[in-house]
C-alpha positions, 0 to 999 in steps of 0.5 A: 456470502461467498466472495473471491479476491482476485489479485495479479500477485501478493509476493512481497515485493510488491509491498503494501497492496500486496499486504492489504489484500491479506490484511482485508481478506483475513478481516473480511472472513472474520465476519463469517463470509466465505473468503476464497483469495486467487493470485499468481506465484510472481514475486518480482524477478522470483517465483514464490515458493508455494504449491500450485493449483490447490486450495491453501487454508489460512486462519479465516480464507483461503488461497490459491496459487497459479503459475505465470508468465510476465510478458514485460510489465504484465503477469499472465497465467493460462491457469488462473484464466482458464479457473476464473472461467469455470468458477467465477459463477460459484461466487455471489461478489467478485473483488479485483485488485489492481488495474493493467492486470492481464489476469483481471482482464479475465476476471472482469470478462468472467464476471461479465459472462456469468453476470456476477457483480464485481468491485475493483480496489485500483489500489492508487493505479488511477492517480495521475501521477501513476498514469503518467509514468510508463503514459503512453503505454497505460493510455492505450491499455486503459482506453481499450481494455481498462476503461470498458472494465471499469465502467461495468463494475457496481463500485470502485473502492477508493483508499482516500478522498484525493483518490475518488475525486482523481477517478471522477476526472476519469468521467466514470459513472461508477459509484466510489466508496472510501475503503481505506486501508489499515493496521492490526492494534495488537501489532502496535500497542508494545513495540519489540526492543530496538535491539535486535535492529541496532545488532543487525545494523551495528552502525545506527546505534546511539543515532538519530534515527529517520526510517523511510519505509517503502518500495524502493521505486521512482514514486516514492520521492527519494529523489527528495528524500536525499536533498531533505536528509542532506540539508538536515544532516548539515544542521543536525550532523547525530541524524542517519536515515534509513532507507528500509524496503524492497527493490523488485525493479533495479531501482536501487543503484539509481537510488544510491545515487541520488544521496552520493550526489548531495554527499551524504550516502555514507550516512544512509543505510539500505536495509532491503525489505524489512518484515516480522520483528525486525520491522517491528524493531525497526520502528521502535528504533526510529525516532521520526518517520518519512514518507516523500511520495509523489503519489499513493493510494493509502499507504501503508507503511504511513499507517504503520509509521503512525500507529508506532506513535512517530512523529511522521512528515508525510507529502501531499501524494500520500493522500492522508489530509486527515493527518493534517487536520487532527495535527497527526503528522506534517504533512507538506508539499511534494517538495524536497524543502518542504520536507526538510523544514518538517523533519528539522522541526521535529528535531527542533521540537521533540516535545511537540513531536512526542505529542504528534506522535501520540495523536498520530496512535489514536487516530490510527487505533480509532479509525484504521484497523482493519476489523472496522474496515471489514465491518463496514465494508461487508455491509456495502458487499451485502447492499451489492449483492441485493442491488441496493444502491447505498454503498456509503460506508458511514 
């Protein structure tokens, strides 16, 4: 099998999607398929330094880099556009990630031209909350350009169950299939010591420590995060937060904002984007983690909180119910109250969130590596491939 990945960028500012897409390319060419990524060099306000227009070999794929030009929200790249056309039709499945993408405009109309068959991850882009930010602008996209795309692909790969009923609202006939994302078990079972994390920031050594781990970025609800963090602050005064991720739109003075406002930024640090060690360090440290989104796909700084064996407090828009079915997590309303009562409880009952923390691990080892994910998923492929129409993924 010969699949190309299509994907607008995988620059780190962009976070989980932009590493979900490496994490299941990797995964997928472990299976002996023929893997080839194509993206652009964007990396927010930066390029990425990386060699442009030739093949680049990693461990099971490989990547090539085009140069682009962002027209506002959009990256555009003549290259990429002009490559698409010309080997799109070398290619036996076409998988596109991400939507409003002038890029996969390209590839979708490419596939189309060759009559080779294509999935689309949208990656959450379909959720409402999503859509109604930036709404006016999308409706008119989705309903020119997205919607047609979208209906002519064999499978729309959804990250949750929340997600694929909030795409059958679309009136898409497309079939979904749940592909959701997920970890490497190697990466969690022994945690780095939390050292090199209190060095780097002297002031949350003998803490408590609550990690946010995210896009700096309206949709992850730190909005509420400083009214939750300041009404646990008032009970448990030994707590500090940590907000540790990328801001590749200037989201972060708005951000300071909202914890000076309820009086409690000096108990908050900003890490900026966190990776390798430093990371791993980071939720070794930690002792609860957070996640106040107003949506998401499938997060995967939730997985990753999870699978560090944290008492995690998750909202709705995360779209993990199984969190809350296994009582891996506590999982509340998109609610600045409801969020502080599940941190508040953790801290009130650290035995019981040990315990949390535990069944969170097993289920993330159990059912979210990315090595059963790619297992499942290349059978589904296959079935496209050979126009079968089962594209479950049990």
């Amino acid at each position: 099998m010969k699949l190309l990945i299509v994907t607008p960028a995988l620059g780190g500012v962009y976070g989980g999607p932009s590493k979900c897409v490496v994490e299941l390319a990797q995964a997928l060419g472990k299976l002996k398929i023929d893997v080839d990524l194509v993206t652009t060099n964007a990396n927010g306000s930066t390029l990425l330094e990386v060699p442009l227009k030739i093949w680049l070999s990693k461990t099971t794929y490989q990547t090539q880099y085009f140069p682009y030009k962002g027209i506002g929200d959009y990256k555009f790249s003549l290259s990429l556009n002009s490559w698409l056309y010309k080997h799109v039709k070398d290619y036996d499945l076409v998988q596109i990630n991400a939507i409003f993408s002038l890029s996969n405009l390209s590839a979708y109309w490419a596939c189309r031209k060759y009559d080779v068959p294509y999935v689309v991850i949208p990656h959450g882009m379909l959720d409402p909350w999503a859509l109604s930010y930036k709404a006016l602008k999308k409706r008119i996209y989705y309903n020119l350009l997205e919607k047609p795309a979208l209906q002519n692909a064999k499978l729309i790969q959804t990250l949750a169950v929340n997600e694929a009923e909030q795409i059958k609202s679309l009136n898409l006939t497309v079939p979904t299939a749940i592909t959701p994302n997920g970890i490497h078990r190697r990466d969690f079972e022994k945690l780095p010591n939390p050292e090199v994390f209190y060095q780097k920031f002297p002031e949350i050594r003998n803490k408590t420590l609550i990690l946010f781990l995210g896009r700096i970025d309206p949709k992850k609800g730190l909005d509420l995060l400083a009214k939750a963090f300041s009404d646990t602050l008032s009970q448990f005064p030994h707590t500090h937060l940590i907000v540790a991720g990328p801001d590749n739109i200037g989201f972060s003075h708005t951000a300071r904002n909202f914890f000076a406002r309820v009086g409690c930024l000096e108990f908050v640090t900003f890490t900026g984007m966190l990776t390798g060690p430093l990371k791993y360090a980071a939720l070794a440290a930690a002792n609860i983690y957070v996640a106040p989104s107003y949506s998401e796909g499938f997060s995967m700084s939730v997985l990753e909180g999870m699978a560090s064996g944290l008492p995690c407090v998750i909202t709705t828009g995360c779209n993990f119910p199984e969190a809350a079915k296994t009582n891996a997590a506590y999982v509340v309303d998109i609610d600045a109250d409801a969020i502080a009562r599940g941190i508040i409880k953790c801290l009130k009952s650290p035995i019981d969130a040990k315990k949390m923390g535990e069944r969170a691990r097993e289920l993330i080892f159990e059912k979210y590596t990315w090595d059963s994910i790619a297992e499942k998923l290349m059978g589904v492929y296959k079935n496209i491939i050979l126009d079968k129409p089962n594209f479950s993924l049990n």
